[in-house]
NUROVEX-671452 format. One record per residue: residue in three letters; z, x, y of N, C-alpha, C, O in turn. Coordinates in steps of 0.05 Angstrom, whole numbers, plus 5000, padded with zeros to 4 digits. Layout:
ALAZXYZXYZXYZXY/...
END
This chain:
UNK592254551897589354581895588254331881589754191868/UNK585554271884584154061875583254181853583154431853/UNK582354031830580354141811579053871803580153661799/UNK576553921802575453811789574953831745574854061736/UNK574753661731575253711697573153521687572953291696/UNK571553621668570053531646571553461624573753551620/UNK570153291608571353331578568853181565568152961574/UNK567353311542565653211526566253261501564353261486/UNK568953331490568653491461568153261442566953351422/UNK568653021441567152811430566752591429564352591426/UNK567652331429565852161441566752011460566251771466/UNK568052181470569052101506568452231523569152471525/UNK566552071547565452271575567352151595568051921598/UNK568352441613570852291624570652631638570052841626/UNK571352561668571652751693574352551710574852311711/UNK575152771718576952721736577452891760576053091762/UNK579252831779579753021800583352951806584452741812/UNK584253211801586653271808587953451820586953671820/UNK590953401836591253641852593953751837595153621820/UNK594353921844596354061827597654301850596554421869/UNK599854311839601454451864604854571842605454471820/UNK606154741852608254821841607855091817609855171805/UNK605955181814605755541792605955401773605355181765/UNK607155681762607355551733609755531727610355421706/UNK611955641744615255551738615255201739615855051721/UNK614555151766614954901776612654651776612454511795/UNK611054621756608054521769608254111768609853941759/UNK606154101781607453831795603253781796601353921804/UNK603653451781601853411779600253131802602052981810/UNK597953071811597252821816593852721815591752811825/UNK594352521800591752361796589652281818590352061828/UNK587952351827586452251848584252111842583651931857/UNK582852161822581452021800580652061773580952281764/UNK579751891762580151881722578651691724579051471736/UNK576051791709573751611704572951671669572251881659/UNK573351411655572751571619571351341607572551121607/UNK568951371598566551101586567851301552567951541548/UNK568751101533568551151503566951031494566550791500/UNK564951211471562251191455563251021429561551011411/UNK566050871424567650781408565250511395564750411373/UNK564550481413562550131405560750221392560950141369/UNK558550411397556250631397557050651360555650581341/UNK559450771360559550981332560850841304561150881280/UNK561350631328563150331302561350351282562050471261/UNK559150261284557150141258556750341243556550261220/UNK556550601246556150901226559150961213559151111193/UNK561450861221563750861209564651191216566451301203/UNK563351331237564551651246562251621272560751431277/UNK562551861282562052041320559652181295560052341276/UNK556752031308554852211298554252441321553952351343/UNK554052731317553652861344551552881359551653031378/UNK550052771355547152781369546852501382545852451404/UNK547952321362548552041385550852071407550751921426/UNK553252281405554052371430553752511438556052571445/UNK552352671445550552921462548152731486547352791508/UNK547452431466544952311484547352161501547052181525/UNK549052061495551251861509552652071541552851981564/UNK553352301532554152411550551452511564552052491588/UNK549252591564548552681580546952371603545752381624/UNK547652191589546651921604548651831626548051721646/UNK551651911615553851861633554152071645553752011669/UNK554552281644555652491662555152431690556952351705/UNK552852461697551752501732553052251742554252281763/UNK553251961729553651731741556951711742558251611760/UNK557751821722561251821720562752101744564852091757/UNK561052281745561152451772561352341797562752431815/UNK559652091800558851991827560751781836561351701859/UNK561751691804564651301810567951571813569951461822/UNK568051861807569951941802570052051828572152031841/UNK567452191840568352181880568952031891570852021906/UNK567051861886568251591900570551551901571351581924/UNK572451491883574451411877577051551893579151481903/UNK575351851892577552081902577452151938578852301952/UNK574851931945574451941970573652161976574552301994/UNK571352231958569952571965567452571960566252781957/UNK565952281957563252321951561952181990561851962001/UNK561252411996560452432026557552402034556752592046/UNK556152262031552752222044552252502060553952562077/UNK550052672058549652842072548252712100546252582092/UNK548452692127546752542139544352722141542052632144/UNK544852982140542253032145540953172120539453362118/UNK541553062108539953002082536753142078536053312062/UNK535052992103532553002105531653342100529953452086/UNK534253482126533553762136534153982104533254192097/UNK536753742090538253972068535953972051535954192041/UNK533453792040531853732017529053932028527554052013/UNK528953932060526654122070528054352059526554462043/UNK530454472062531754782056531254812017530555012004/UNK531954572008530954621983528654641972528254771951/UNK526854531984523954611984522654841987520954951973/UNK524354912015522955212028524455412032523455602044/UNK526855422023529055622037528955831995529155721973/UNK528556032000529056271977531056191956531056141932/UNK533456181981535556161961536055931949537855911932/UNK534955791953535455421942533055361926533255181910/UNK531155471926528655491903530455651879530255591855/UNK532455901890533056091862534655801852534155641834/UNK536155821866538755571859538055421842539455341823/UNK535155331847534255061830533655131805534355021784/UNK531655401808530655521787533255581760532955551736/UNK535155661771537855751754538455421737538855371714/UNK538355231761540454981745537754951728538154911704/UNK535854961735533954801714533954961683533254871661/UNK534955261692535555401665538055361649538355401625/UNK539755301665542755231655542954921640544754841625/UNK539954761650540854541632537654491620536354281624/UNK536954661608534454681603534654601567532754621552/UNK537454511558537654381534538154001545538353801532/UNK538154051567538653751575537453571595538553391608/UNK534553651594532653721615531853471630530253461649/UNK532953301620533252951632535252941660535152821682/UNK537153151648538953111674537953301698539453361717/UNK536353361697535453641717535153451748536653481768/UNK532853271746531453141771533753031789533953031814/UNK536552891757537552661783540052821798540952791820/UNK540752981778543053211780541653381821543253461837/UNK539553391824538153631835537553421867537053491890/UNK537653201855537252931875539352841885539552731908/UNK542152891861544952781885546453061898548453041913/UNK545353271893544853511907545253541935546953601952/UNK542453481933540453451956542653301981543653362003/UNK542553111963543652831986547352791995548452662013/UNK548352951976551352881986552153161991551053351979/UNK553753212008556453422016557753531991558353381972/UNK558253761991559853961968562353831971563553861993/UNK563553691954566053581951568253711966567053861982/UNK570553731970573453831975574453871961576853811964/UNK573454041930574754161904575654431913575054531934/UNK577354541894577154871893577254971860578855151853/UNK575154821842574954931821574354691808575054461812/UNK572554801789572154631761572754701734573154941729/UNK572954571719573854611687572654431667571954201667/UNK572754601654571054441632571754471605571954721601/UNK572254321582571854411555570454551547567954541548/UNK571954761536569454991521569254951483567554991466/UNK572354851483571954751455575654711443577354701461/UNK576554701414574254551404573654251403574554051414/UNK571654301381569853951375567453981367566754151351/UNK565153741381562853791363560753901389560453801411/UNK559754101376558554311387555354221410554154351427/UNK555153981401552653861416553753761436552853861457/UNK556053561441557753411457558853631479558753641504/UNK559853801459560854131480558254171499558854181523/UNK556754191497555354391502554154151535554154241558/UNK553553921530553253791556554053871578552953961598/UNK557953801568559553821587560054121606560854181628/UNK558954261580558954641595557054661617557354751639/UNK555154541606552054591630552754401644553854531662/UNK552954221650553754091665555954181688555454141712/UNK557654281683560454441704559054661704558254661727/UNK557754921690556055101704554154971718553255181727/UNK552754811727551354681737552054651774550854731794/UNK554154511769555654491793558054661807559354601827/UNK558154911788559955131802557755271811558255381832/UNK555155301802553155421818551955371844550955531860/UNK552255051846550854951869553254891887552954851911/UNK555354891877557154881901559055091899561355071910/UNK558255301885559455541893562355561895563755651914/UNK563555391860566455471862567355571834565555631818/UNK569655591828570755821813570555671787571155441794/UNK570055661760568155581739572055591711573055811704/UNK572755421707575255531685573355441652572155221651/UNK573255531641572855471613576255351598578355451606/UNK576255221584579355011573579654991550577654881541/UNK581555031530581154911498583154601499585354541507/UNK581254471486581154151482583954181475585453991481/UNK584954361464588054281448590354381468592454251472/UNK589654621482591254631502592154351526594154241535/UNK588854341528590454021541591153751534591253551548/UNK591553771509593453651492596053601494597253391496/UNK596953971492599254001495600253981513602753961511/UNK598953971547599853941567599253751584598953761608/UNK598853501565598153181581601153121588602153151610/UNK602153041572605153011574606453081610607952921622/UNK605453371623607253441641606953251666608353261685/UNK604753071663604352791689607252691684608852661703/UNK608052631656610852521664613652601670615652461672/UNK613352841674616153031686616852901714615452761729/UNK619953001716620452751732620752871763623152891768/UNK619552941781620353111800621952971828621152751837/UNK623553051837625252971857624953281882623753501880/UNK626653151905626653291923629453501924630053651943/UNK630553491903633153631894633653661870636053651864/UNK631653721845631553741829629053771822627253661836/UNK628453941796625453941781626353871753627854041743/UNK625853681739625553741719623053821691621253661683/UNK623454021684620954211670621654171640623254011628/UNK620454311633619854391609621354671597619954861592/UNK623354671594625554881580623954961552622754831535/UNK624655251556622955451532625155561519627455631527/UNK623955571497622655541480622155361467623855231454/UNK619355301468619054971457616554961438614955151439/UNK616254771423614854711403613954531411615154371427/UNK610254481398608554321404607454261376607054421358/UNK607053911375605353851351603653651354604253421355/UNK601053761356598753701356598253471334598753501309/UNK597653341342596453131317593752871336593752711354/UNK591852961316589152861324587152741297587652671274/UNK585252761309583552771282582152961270581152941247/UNK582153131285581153441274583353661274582753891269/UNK585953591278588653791282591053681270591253441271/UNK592353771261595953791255596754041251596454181230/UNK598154101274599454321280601554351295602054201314/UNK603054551287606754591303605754841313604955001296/UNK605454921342605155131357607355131372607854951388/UNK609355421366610655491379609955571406607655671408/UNK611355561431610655541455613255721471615355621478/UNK612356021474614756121482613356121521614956241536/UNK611956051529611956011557609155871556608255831533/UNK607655781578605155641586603455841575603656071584/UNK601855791560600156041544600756271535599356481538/UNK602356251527604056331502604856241477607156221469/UNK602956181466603156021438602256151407600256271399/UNK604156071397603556171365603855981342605955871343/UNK602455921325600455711305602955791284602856041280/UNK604355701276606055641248606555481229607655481207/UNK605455321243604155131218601554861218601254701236/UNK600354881199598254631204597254521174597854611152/UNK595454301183594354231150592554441134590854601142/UNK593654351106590954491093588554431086586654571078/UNK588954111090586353871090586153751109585753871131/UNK586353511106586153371128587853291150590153241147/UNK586653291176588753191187589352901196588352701187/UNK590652911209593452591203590852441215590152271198/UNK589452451234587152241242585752251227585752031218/UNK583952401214582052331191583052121173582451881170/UNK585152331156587752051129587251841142586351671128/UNK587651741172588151451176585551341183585151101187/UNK583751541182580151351188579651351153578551161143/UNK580451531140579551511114580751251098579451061091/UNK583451301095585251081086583850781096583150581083/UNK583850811121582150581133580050401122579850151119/UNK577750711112574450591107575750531073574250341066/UNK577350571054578050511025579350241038578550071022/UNK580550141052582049901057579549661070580149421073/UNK576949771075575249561086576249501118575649311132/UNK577749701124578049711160575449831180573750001178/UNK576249671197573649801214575250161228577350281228/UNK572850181235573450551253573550451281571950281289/UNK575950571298577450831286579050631271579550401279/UNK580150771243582050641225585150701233586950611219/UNK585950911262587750981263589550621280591050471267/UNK589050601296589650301313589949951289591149741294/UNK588750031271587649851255589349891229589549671216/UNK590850111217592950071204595650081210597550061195/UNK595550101239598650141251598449801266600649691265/UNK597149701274596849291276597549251243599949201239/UNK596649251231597449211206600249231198601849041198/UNK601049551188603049601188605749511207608049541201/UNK604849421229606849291239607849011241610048921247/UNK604848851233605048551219606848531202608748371202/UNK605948851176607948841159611148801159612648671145/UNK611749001182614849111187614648811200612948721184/UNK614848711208616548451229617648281203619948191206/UNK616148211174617048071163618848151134620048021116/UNK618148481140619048591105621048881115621149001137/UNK622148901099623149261109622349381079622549281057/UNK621349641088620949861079623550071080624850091101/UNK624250231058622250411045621550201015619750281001/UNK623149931007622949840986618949700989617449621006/UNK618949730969614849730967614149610936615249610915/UNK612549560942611049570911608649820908607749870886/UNK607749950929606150050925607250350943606550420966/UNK609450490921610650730937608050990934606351020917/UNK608851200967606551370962608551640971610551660985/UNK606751860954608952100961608552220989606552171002/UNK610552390997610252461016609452801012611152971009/UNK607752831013606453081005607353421028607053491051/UNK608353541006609253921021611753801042612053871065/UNK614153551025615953491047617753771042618753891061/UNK617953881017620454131006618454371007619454560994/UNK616654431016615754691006617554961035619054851052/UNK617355161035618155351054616555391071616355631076/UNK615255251084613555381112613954991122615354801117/UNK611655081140611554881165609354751154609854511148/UNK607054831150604654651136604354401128606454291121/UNK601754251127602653931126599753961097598254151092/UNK600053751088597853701070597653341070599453171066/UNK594653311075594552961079592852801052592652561046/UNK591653051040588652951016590352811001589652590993/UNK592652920995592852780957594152510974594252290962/UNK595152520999596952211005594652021003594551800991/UNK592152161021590251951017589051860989588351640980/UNK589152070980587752060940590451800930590551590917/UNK591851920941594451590924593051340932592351190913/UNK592551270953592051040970589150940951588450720943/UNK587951210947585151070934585550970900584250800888/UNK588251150889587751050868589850800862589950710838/UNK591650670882592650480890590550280891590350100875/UNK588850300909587550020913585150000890583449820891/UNK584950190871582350210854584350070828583449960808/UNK587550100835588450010804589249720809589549550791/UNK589549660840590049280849587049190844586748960833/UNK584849310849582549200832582849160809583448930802/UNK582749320793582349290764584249180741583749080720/UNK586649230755587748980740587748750734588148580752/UNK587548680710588248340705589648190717589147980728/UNK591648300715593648060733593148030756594347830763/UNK591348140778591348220805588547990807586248030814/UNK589347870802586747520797585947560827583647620833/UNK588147520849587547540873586147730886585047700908/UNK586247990871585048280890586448280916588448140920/UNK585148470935586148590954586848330974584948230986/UNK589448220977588647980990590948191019592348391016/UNK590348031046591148101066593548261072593848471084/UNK595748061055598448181054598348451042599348651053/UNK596848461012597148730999596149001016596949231012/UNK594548911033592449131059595249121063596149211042/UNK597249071079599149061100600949231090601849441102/UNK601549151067604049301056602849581054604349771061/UNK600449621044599549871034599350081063600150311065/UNK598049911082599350071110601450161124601750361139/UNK603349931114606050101120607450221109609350341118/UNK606650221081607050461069606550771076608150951082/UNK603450781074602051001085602951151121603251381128/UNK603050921135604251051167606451101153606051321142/UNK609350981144611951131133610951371120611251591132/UNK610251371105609751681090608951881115610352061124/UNK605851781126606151971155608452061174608452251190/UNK610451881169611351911199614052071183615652231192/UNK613951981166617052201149615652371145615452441169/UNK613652581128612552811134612252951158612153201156/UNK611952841183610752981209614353001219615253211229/UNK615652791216619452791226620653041215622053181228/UNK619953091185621453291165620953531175622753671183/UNK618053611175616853891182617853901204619654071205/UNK617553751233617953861250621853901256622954121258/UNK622753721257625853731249625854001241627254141256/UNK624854121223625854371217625154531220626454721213/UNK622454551235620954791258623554771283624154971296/UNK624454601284626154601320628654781308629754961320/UNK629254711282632554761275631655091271633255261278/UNK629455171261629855421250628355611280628355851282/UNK627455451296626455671324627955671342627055791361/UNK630955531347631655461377630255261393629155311415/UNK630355011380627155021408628354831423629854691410/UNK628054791447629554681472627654391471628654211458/UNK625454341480623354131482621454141464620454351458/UNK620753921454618553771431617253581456618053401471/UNK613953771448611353711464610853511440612053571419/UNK609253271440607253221430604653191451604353191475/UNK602753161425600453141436598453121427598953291410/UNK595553041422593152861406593552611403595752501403/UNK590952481399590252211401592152021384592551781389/UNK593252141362594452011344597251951348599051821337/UNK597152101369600552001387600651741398602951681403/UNK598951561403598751361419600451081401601750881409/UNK599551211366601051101358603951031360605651201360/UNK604550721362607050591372609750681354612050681362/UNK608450761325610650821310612051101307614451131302/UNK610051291313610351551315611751561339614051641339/UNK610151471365611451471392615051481385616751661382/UNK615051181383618151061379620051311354622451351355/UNK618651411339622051481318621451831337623051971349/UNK619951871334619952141349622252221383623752411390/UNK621551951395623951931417625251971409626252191413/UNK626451801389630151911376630452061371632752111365/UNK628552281369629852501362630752641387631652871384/UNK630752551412631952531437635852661431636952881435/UNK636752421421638352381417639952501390642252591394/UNK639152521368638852581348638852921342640453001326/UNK637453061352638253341357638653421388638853671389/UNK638853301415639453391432637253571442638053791448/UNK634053511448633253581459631653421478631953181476/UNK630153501494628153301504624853381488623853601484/UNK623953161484622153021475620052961491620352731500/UNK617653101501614952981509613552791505612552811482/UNK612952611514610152401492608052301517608952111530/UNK605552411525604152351534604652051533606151951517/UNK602651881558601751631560600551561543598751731539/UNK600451331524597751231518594751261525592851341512/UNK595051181546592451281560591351561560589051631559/UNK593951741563592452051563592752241528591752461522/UNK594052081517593652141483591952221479591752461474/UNK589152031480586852001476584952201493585452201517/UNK583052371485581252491500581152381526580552151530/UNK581852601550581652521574581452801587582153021578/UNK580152741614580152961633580953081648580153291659/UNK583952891651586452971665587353211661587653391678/UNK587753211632589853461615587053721615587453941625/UNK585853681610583353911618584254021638585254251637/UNK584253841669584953891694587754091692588154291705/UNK589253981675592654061681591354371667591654571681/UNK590254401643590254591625589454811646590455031650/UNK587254701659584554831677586754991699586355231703/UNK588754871711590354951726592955241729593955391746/UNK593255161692594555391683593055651687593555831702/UNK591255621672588855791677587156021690585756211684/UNK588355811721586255971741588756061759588356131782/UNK591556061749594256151761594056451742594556671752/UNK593656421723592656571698590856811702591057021688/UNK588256771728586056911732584756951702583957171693/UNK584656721691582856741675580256571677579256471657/UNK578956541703577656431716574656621716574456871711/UNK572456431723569756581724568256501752567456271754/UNK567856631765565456581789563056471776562556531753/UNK561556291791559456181786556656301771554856171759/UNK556856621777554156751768555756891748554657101742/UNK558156841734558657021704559356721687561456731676/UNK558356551684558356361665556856331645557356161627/UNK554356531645552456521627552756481599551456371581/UNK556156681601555856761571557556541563557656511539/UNK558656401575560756151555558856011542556555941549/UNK560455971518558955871495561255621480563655631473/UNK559155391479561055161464561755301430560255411413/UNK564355251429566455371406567355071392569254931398/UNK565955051377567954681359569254891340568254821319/UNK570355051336572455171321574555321341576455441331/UNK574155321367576455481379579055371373579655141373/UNK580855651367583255631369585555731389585955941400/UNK586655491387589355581412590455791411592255851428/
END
């Protein structure tokens, strides 16, 4: 099946279209198009994702990133008779209700009504069999575009509507890279563990089948993407600070080895008895590290380049032994056959790399999304969206009313 996927949960507008084939024993993924504009330039200068400056960003991209993502997929079709379909919308009952409905469904976004109602008019109902969309979480203005927007177009083209949580397709960006052959599948062996790491998440969700998941451990503060935008804005880094201390930190590593430092940081809840992560006090070290290379006398030089460097690779080591320890011992104490990762903060090169070994190292296989799909994208929506509607947890076009954007849903 085709699906069409939204994603607005925050400051990435990004649709795609994918087909998907194989259930849920065997599922087998392919890209047909991936279109994603990041609000990253937009939100630099405020140093965070203000939500109302991405609520105006997506509803400016949506309709136009809809139109380069048919294209692409070879499904955006000129109606020729166009002329006769815009007389039926004019005059025909049911296409006055039709209009009357979208204009209520996006009657928080009332800019997009005319042009949304105008490429309508003029092109052919795609070759989808479903849409999906983020229902959450994230930030609740950004949500809420992308909802009206896919109720928008399961109404007018009259197809089956999935609602998605942002973290589920997280966890299941990764399965584009399973390796499929004509004499073999290779899947995803259960019981397996997933760890989320983003900027709004750190979490080990046990995963006893495809939606079947249970939360055993996560932060009690912050999570691993925030620490590294925070740590960042105390270091005088630009946002996101996550990309910007791992260039650093790895300037560092080419010329020094660690764990020897001058500026050692603890690794916080590495012995306690649960799974839980805690990131505040690593970052509180970091602040009162660079508040005491100020103030000292001897420190004539202050924060000079190298000392940023070292202090970064410090801080990713401390990350990446905290997130290794916990999970290491979520696998040893559940059975767990495969380690999902998944969130934006995977993209990182260092996490990526020691996490593989653990390939080898305990004998399991190891997930790690693309780079590219780490990061908020619409693919993994698509894949999530897919589980889903195998799932029948799907909605026809006229029961969508009631979905409601959730920036706190949990998996």
């Amino acid at each position: 099946m085709k699906i069409l996927a939204i994603e607005t949960s925050c400051d990435e507008t990004a649709i795609s279209i994918i087909e998907a084939k194989g259930g849920l024993k065997k599922p087998q993924f392919k890209i047909l198009a991936d279109t994603v504009i990041s609000q990253i330039n937009i939100h630099k200068e405020y140093g965070g994702v203000f939500p109302a400056l991405a609520k105006r960003e997506h509803v400016k991209n949506l309709l136009p990133i809809l139109g380069e993502t048919l294209k692409k997929a070879k499904m955006l079709s000129f109606e020729k008779n166009h002329k006769t379909q815009i007389t039926n919308y004019k005059q025909n009952t049911k296409y006055k209700t039709q209009i009357t409905k979208i204009k209520k469904i996006l009657e928080r976004e009332v800019e997009m009504v005319e042009p949304l109602l105008d490429f309508l008019k003029n092109n052919k109902i795609p070759k989808i069999d479903a849409i999906a969309v983020t229902q959450g979480p994230g930030l609740e203005p950004a949500l809420w575009t992308g909802i009206n927007f896919a109720k928008a177009l399961a109404l007018a083209w009259d197809k089956p509507f999935i609602p998605v949580n942002h973290m589920e397709g997280h966890l299941v960006a990764s399965l584009l890279k399973l390796k499929v052959t004509s004499s073999k599948y290779k899947g995803v062996e259960f019981p397996a563990l997933g760890l989320l790491i983003s900027g709004g998440h750190t979490e080990l969700i046990m995963v006893k089948d495809w939606m079947d998941y249970k939360l055993i451990g996560q932060t009690r503060d912050d999570a691993v993407g925030e620490a590294y935008d925070k740590v960042a804005r105390m270091l005088g880094l630009p946002y996101p600070g996550g990309p910007e201390i791992s260039k650093l930190s790895e300037e560092f590593s080419k010329n020094y080895s660690l764990p020897t430092t001058h500026y050692p940081l603890p690794r916080p809840m590495l012995h306690t008895n649960d799974f839980d992560f805690s990131f505040s006090g690593l970052k509180t070290a970091v602040l009162y590290t660079v508040k005491n290379i100020k103030n000292h006398a001897y420190r004539q030089a202050g924060m000079t380049p190298e000392i940023k460097k070292e202090i970064c690779a410090e801080f990713e080591n401390a990350v990446v032994d905290v997130l290794l320890f916990k999970t290491k011992k979520a696998v040893a104490k559940n059975n767990i056959k495969t380690l999902i990762l998944g969130g934006g903060v995977t993209a990182n090169k260092k996490i990526r790399k020691e996490f593989k070994k653990l390939e080898k190292e305990l004998g399991i296989d190891v997930l790690v999304p693309d780079a590219k799909h780490s990061t908020d994208n619409a693919v993994m929506i698509g894949i999530a969206g897919y589980f889903r509607y195998l799932d029948n947890k799907v909605l026809l076009p006229n029961k969508t009313a009631k979905i409601r954007a959730e920036g706190n849903l949990a998996l």
